[in-house]
C-alpha positions in Angstrom: 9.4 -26.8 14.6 8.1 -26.3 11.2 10.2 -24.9 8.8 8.8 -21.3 6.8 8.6 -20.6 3.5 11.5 -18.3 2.0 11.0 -15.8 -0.9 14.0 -14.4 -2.7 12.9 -10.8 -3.8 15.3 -9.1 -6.6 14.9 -5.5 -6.7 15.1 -5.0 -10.5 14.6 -1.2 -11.2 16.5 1.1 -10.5 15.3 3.6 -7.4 15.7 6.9 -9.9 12.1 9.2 -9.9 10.2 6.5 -7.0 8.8 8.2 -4.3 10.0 8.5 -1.0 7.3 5.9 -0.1 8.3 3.2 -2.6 12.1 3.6 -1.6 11.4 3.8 1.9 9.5 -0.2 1.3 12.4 -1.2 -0.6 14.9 -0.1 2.1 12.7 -1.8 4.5 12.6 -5.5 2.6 16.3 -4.7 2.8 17.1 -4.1 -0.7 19.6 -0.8 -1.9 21.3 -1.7 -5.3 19.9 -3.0 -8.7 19.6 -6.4 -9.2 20.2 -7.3 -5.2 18.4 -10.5 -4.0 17.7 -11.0 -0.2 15.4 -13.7 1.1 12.3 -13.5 3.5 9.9 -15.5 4.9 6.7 -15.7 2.9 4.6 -13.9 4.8 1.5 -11.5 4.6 3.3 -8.2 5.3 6.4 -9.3 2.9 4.5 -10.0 0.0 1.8 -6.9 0.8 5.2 -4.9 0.5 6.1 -6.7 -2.8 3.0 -5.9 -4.3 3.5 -2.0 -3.3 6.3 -1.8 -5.4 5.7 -4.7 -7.7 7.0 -2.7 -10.7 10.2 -2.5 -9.5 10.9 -6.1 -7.5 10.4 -9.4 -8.8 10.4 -12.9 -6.7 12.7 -15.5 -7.4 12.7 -19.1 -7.6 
């Protein structure tokens, strides 16, 4: 079984004057506090998300 690729994603910004769009794709990569790191798989939809609210996530090595 081949192993995936994992992105840590840091949520970097706080959530203060977003819309309910951008906080709704932050809850959904699983992120609710300022500087929180979770990990995914590095996938289309992940990093489509990311790039949605790319001013207020960053990936980490």
């Amino acid at each position: 079984m081949a192993k995936t690729k994992q992105i840590k994603v840091k949520l970097v910004k706080s959530l203060i004057g977003t819309s309910p769009a951008q906080r709704k794709v932050i809850a959904a990569l699983g992120l609710s506090k300022k500087d929180q790191v979770v990990e995914h798989n590095d996938s289309a939809t992940i990093m489509g998300m990311v790039n949605k609210v790319s001013h207020l996530v960053t990936v980490v090595d």
